[in-house]
N, C-alpha and C positions, 0 to 999 in steps of 0.2 A: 278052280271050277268056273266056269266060263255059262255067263248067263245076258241072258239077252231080253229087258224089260220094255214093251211097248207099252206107252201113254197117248192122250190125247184124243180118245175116241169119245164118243156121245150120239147124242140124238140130234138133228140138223136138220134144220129146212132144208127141202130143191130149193136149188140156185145158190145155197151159202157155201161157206167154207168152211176148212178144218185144217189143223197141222198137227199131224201123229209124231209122235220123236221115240225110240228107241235107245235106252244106252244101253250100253254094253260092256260089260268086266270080264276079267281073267282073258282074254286074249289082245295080241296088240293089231289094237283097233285096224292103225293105220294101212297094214299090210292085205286087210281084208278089204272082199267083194261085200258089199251092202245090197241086199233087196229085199222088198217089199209084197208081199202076196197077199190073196184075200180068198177068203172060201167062204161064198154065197150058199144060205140053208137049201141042201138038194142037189148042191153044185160041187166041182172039182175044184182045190185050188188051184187059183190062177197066178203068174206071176204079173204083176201091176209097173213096177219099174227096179231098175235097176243100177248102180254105179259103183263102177269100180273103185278097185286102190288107189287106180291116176285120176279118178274124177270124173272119166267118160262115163254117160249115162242113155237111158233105152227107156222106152216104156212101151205099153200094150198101146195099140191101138187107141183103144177103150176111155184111152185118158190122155192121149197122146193131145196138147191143147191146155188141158188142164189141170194137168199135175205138174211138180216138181219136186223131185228127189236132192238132197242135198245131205254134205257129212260138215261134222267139225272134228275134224280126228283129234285136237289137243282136249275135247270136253267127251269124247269118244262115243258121239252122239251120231243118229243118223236121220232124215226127218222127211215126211213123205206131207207136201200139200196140196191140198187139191180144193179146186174153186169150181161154182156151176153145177153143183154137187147133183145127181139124179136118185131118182129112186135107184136105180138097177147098183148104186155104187154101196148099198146095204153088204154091210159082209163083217167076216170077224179078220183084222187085218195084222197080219205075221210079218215080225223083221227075221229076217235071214244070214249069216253072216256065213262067207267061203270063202275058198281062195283055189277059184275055178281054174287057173292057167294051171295047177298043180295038183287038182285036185286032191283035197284034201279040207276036213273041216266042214262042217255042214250042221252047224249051230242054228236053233229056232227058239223064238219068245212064244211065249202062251198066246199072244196075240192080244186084241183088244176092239171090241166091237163098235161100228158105225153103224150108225141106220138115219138113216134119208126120209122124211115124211113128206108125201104130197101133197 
């Protein structure tokens, strides 16, 4: 059974920071795509960043600056930080696990909610 638990979320000043970590069971970690989404109350989820099997990594816009996406595949973890934090980065944030080049697999955590105070 293949489950995907995100942590690390809370309540946060603007301007501070946060690092979410996701682990991951019943699948091998390694071989999978890792990302990160967030769906804002009213809003679509969005995908926030991303990295692959090999370590290559993407993000939106949005955060581009001030996140970073990172894995440890021997603790089968995957960890999304983001600094400079705004209001607008309120959201309830989803780890994702695929294996895009093949599709195939398309695993989601319940998520775990951020919220940003001005």
């Amino acid at each position: 059974q293949v489950q995907l638990v995100e942590s690390g979320g809370g309540l946060v000043q603007a301007g501070g920071s946060l690092r979410l970590s996701c682990t991951a069971s019943g699948i091998i970690f390694s071989i999978y795509d890792m990302d990160w989404y967030r769906q804002a109350p009213g809003k679509q989820r969005e995908l926030v960043a991303s990295i692959t099997s090999a370590g290559n990594t993407n993000y939106v816009d949005s955060v581009k600056g001030r996140a970073t996406i990172s894995r440890d595949n021997a603790k089968n973890m995957v960890y999304l930080e983001m600094n400079s934090l705004k209001s607008e980065d309120t959201a309830v944030y989803y780890c994702r696990a695929s294996r895009r080049r093949i599709g195939v697999g398309n695993y989601w955590g319940r998520g775990t909610q951020v919220t940003v105070s001005s």
